[in-house]
NULUM-874859 format. One line per field, with one value per residue (C-alpha): residue in three letters; residue number from 1; y, x, z. Coordinates in nm, 3 decimals. Layout:
# NULUM-874859
resn = [Ala ...]
resi = [NUM ...]
py = [Y ...]
px = [X ...]
pz = [Z ...]
//
This chain:
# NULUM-874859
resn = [Unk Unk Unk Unk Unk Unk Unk Unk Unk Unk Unk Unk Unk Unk Unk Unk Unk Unk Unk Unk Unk Unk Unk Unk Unk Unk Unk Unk Unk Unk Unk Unk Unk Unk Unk Unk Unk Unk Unk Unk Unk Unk Unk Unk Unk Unk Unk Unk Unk Unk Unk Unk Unk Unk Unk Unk Unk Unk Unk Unk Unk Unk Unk Unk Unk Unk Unk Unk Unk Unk Unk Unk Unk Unk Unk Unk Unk Unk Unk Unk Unk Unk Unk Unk Unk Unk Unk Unk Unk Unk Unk Unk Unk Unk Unk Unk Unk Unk Unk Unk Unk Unk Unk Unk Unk Unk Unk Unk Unk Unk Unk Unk Unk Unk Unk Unk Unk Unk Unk Unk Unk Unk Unk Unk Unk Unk Unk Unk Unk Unk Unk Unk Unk Unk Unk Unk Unk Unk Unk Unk Unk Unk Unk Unk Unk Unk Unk Unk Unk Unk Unk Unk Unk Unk Unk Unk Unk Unk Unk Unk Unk Unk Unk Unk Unk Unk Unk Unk Unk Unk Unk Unk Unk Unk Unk Unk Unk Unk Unk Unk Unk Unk Unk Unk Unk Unk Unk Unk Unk Unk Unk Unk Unk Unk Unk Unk Unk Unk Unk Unk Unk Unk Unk Unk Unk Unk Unk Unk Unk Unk Unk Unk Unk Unk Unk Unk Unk Unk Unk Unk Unk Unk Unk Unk Unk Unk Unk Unk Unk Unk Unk Unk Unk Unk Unk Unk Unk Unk Unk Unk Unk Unk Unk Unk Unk]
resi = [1 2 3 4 5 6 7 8 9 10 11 12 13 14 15 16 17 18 19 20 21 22 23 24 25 26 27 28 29 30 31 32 33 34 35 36 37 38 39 40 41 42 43 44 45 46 47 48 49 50 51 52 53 54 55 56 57 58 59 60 61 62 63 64 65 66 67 68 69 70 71 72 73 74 75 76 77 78 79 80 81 82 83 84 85 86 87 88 89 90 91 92 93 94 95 96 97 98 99 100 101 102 103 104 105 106 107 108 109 110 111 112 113 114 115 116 117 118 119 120 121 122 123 124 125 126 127 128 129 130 131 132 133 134 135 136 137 138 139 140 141 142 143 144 145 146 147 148 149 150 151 152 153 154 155 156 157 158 159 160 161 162 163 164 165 166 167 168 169 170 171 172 173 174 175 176 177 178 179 180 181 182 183 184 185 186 187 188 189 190 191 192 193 194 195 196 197 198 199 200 201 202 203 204 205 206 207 208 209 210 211 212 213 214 215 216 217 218 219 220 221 222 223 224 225 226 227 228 229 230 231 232 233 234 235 236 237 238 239 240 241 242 243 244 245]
py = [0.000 0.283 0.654 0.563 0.479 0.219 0.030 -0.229 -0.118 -0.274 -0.113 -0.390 -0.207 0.099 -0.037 -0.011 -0.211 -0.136 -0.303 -0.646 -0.629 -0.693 -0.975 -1.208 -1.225 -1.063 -1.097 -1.222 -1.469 -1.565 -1.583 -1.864 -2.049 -2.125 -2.499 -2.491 -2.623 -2.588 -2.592 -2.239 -2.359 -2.519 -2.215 -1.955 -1.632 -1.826 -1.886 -1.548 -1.456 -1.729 -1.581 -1.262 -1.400 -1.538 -1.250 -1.002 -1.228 -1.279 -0.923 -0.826 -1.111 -0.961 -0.591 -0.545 -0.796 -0.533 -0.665 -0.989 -1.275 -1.576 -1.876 -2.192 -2.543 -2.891 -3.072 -3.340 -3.250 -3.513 -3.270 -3.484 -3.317 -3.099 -2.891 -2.861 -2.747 -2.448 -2.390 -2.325 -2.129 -1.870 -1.813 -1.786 -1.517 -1.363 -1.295 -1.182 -0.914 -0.788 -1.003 -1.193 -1.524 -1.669 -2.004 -2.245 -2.375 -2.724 -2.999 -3.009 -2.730 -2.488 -2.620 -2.540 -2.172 -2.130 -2.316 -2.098 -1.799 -1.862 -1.952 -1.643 -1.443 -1.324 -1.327 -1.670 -1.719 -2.009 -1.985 -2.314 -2.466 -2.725 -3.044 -3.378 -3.546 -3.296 -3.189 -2.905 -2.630 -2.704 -2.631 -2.300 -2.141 -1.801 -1.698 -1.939 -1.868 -2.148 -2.114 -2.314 -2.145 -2.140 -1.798 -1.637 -1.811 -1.724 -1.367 -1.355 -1.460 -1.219 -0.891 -0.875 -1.001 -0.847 -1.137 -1.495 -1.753 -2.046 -2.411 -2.738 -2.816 -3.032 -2.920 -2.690 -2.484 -2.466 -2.313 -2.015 -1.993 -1.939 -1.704 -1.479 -1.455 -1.378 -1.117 -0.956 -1.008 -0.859 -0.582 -0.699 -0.633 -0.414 -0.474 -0.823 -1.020 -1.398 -1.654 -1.981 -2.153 -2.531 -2.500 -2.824 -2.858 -2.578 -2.600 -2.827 -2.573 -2.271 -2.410 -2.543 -2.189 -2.015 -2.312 -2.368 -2.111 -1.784 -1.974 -2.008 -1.674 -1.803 -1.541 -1.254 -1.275 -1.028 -1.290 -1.468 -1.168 -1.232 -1.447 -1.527 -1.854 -1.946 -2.186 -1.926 -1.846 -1.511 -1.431 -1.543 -1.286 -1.043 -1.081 -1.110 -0.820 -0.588 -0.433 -0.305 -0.155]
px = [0.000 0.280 0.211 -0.022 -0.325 -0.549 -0.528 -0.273 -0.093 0.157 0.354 0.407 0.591 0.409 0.124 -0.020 -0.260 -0.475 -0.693 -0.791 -0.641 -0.306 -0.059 0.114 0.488 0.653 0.642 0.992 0.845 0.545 0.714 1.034 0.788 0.557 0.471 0.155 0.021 0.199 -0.036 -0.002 0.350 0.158 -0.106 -0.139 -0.055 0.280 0.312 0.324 0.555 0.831 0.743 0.789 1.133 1.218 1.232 1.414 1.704 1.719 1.662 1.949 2.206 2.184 2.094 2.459 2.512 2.587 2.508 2.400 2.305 2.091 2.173 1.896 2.025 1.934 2.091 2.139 2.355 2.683 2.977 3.187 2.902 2.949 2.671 2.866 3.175 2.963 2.772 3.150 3.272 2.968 2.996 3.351 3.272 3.007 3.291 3.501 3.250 3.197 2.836 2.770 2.636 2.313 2.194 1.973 2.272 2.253 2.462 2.506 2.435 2.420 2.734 2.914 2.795 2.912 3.256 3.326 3.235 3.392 3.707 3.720 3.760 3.338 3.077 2.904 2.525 2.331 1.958 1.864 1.550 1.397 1.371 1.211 1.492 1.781 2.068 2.259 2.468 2.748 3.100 3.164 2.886 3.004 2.683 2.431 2.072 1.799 1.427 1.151 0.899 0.943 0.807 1.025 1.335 1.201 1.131 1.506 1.635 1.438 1.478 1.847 1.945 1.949 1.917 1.856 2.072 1.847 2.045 1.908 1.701 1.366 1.062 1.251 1.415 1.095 0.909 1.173 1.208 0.804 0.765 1.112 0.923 0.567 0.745 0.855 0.521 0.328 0.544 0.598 1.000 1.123 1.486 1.570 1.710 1.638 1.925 1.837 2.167 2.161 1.981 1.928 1.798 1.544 1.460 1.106 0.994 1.016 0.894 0.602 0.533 0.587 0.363 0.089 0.126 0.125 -0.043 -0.367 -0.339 -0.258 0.072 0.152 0.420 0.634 0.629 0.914 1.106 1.139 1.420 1.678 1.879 2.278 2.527 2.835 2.931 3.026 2.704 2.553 2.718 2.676 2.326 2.209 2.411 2.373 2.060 2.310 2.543]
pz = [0.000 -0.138 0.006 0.318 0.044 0.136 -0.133 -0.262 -0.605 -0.817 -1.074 -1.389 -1.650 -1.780 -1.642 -1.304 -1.155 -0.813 -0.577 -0.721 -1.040 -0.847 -0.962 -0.755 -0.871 -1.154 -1.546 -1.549 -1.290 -1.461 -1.833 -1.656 -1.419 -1.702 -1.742 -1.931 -2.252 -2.557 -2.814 -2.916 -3.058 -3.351 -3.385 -3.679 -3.456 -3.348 -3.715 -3.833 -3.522 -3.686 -4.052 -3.917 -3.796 -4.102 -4.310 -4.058 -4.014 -4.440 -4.500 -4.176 -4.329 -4.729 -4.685 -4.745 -4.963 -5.245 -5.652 -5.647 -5.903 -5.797 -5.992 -6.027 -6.141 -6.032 -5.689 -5.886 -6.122 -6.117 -5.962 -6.329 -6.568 -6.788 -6.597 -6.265 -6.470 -6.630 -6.277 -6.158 -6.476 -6.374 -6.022 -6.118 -6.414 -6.188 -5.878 -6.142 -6.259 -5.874 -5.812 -5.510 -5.602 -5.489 -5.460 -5.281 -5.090 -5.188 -5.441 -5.761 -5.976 -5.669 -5.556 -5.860 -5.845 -5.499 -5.572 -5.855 -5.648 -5.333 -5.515 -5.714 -5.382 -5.434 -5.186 -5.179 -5.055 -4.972 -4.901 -4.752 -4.721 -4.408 -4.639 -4.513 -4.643 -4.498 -4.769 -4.530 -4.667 -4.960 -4.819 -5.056 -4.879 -4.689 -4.589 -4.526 -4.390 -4.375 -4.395 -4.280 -4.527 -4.958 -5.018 -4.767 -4.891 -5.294 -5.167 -5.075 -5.425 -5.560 -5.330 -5.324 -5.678 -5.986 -6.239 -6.262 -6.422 -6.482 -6.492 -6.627 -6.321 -6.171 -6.012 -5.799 -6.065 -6.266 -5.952 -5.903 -6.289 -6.349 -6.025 -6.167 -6.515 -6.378 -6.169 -6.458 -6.666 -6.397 -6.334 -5.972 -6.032 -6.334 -6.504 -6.418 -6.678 -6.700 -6.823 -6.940 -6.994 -7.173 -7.485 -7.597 -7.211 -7.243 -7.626 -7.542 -7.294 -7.473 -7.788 -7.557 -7.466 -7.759 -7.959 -7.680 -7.472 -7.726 -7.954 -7.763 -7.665 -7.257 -7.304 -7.514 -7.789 -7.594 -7.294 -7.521 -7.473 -7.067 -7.096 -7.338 -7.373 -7.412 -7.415 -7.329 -7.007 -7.092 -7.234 -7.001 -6.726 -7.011 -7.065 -6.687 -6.571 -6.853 -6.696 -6.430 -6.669]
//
């Protein structure tokens, strides 16, 4: 009862509370000497809490990051093939031109971008992603961040790069290379070039779209213009960084 009142009062915070609306203990009490359900770990609101998480440690991590390219390409892809060996020729190029590299942090294709980047003295990024069947981080990764949730992890690739170089890739590489080009058809992001290296990979799809797709009127002829395909490494760099320029 502070100042002779007759009344008890607590102070809790910037809040104060009087008469029956009085506490026992302290928050710091009450918040460690919890043992109660823990259902609200598996609730929506807790959700968007960890969401929330998500994207303020990706966006803290690569704010800095300075020009950046994100490169797609399978996990599969034999470290022998002739894929890996281009994967490393343009993180390599891309380090060489003054570009971070970004990748999903995996094998394979991902790997070779980050080998070719980290060896050329560049910044090398891995975006992981929580997998039932667990892959980790590659070893060329510098900075590594892993996500529990696809969109913020695709939202990453996007925000802090300035192109895309597309590798012969599965479902995985098909998912980031149609959400890059209806970013760009939708105006969502402006000047971001689109790479498609392999050619004899990526021939069937884009003669799919340009000969069901535009054909059917389901995209416009100027869709076609979204990306553009090579075979050189050096075009490649040239073509995705150009916008830059």
């Amino acid at each position: 009862m502070p100042y002779g009142r007759g009344w008890p009062e607590r102070h809790t915070g910037p809040v104060v509370r009087r008469r029956g609306q009085v506490q026992s203990g302290t928050t710091d009490q009450r918040l460690l000497d919890s043992q109660g359900p823990t259902d609200w770990l598996h609730g929506d609101p807790w959700r968007v809490m960890r969401i929330q998480s998500e994207f303020v440690e990706g966006f803290g991590a690569l704010a800095e990051l300075g020009p950046a390219i994100s490169l797609f390409g399978s996990a599969r892809t034999p470290v022998d093939s002739p894929e890996y060996d281009a994967a490393v020729r343009i993180g390599r190029a891309l380090a060489g031109a003054g570009y971070a590299v970004i990748t999903g942090g995996g094998p394979g294709a991902m790997e070779g971008a980050n080998k070719g980047a980290c060896e050329a003295g560049g910044a090398s990024v891995g975006l992981g992603i929580e997998l039932p069947f667990e892959q980790g981080l590659n070893p060329y990764v510098d900075v590594g961040i892993n996500f529990r949730y696809f969109f913020v992890r695709k939202t990453m690739f996007v925000k802090y790069a300035q192109g895309f170089i597309v590798l012969p890739g599965g479902f995985g590489t098909l998912d980031e290379l149609f959400e890059a080009l209806t970013l760009v058809q939708t105006k969502k992001v402006t000047r971001f070039p689109i790479v498609l290296f392999g050619t004899d990979y990526w021939r069937g799809l884009v003669d799919w779209v340009r000969n069901t797709l535009v054909a059917e009127g389901k995209a416009s002829r100027h869709d076609l213009e979204l990306f553009q395909l090579t075979d050189d490494v050096d075009e490649a760099v040239k073509l995705v960084t150009k916008a830059d320029r």
